[in-house]
N, C-alpha and C positions, 0 to 999 in steps of 0.2 A: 923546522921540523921535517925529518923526512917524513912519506908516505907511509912507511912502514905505523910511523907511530899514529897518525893522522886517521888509518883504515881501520886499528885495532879496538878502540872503542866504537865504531859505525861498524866493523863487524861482532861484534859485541852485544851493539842493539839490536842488530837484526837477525842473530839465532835469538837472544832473549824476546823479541817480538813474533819472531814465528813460532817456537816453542808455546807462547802464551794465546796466540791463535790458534794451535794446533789442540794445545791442553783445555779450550775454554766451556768447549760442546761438553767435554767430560765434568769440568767444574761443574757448569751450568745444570748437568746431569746428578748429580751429588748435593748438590744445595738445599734440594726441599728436604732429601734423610735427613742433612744435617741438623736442619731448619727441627727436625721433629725431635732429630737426637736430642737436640741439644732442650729443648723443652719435656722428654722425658726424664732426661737426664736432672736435670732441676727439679723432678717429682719422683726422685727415687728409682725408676725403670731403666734399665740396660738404652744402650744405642740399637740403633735400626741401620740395617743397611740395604740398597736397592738391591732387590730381584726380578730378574726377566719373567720369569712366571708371572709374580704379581704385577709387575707393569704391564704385560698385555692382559693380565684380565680387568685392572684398571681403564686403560687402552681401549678398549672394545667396549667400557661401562660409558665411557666420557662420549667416545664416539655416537653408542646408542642414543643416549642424551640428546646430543646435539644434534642427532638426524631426525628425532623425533619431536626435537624442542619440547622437552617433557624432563623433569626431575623427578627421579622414583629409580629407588633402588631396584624395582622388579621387569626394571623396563626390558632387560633379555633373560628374565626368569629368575627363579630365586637365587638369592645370595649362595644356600648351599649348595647348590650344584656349581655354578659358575666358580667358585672357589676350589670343588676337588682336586682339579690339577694339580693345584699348589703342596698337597698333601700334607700339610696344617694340622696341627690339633687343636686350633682356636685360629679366628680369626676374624675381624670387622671391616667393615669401610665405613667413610666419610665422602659424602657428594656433595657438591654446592653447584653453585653458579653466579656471574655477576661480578668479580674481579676476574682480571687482565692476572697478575702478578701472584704468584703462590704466597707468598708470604703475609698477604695480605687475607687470602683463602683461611690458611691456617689458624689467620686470627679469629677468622668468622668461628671456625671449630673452635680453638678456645673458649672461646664463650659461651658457648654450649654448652651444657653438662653432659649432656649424650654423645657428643660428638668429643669430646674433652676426655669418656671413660674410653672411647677408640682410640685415643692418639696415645693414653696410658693403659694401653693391654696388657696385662702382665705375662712377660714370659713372652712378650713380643720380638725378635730379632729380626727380621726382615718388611720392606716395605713397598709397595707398587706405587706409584703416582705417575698423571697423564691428565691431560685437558684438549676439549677440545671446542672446537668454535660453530656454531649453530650456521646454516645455508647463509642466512643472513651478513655473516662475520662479525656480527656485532655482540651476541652473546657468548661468551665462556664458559664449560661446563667442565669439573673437577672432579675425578675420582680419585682415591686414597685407599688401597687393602692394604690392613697389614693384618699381622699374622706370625704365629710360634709354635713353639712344642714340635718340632720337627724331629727329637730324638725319639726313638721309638718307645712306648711307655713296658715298664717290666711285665712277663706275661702276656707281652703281644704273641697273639694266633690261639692262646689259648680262650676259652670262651669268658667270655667278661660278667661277672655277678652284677646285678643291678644295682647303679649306686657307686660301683667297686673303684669306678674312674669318671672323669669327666667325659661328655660326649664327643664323638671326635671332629666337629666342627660349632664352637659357640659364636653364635651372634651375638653381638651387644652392641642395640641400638636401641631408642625409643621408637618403643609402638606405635604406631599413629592412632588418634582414638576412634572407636569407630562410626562415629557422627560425622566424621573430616568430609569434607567437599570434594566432589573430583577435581582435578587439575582443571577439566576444561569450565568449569565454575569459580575458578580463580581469578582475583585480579591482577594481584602480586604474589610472587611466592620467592620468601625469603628461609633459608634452611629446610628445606622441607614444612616448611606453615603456612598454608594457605591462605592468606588474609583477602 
């Protein structure tokens, strides 16, 4: 065999191998939308796809988290402010902690029913997600916004009748009740419950 034939599959493997190193940051980047598409998708809801907005206010939620080693959505103030950026006409997050691997996270949501009506927002098109790891490195802490209604609603600028429209940023989460413990009276705290 000459060389000619001997190099072309070894040059072959190796754009197909740096392509797929080069391509994997961005997979890897794409996998958790998919991860949720594809489970909204199975309950009737549109796909999601990543947005840089909502990943850094995710981002900055995971981080807060993990510098305070605390789980609480209010941990850098309330939800609707940290969201305006995004300029949403609905949107939710989902936090956790305690898995390594997103996909694993997402199960913890699924089985939630509060965390399960976040991942099927209706009218949801876009998505943030981010984690990050506590001083220690041994904790993991997950944030999730998503969020829709970005086309502008009919009648925008003019003054809005009470009622006339939905608000223009809904949350939907579970309340916590107001007997709950503080965090630093906790033993464990799994999904945001204090046990």
């Amino acid at each position: 065999m000459d060389s000619w034939g001997t190099m072309t599959p070894r040059a072959i493997g190796r754009v197909t191998a740096g392509f797929l190193l080069l391509a994997a940051p961005a997979m890897a980047a794409e996998a958790p939308a998919e991860l949720i598409s594809s489970y909204r998708l199975k309950h009737g809801e549109v796909r999601v796809v990543r947005d840089a907005t909502l990943d850094r206010i995710a981002l900055e939620q995971a981080r807060a988290m993990a510098a305070k080693d605390n789980l609480s959505h209010e941990v850098l103030g309330s939800f609707t402010t940290r969201i305006a950026p995004a300029r949403a006409g609905r949107a939710a997050e989902n936090i956790a902690y305690g898995y390594e691997s997103f996909d694993k996270t997402l199960g913890q949501w699924i089985d939630s029913s509060g965390h399960r009506r976040n991942l099927l927002l209706h009218n949801a098109s876009r998505v943030g997600i981010a984690s990050a790891k506590d001083a220690s490195g041994k904790r993991t802490y997950w944030a999730m916004v998503i969020a829709g209604d970005y086309e502008p609603k009919p009648g925008k600028g003019k003054k809005d009748i009470k009622g006339d429209r939905e608000p223009l940023v809904a949350v939907k989460r579970d309340a916590a009740p107001s007997g709950r413990a503080k965090s630093s009276d906790c033993h464990i705290k799994l999904l945001s419950l204090c046990i």
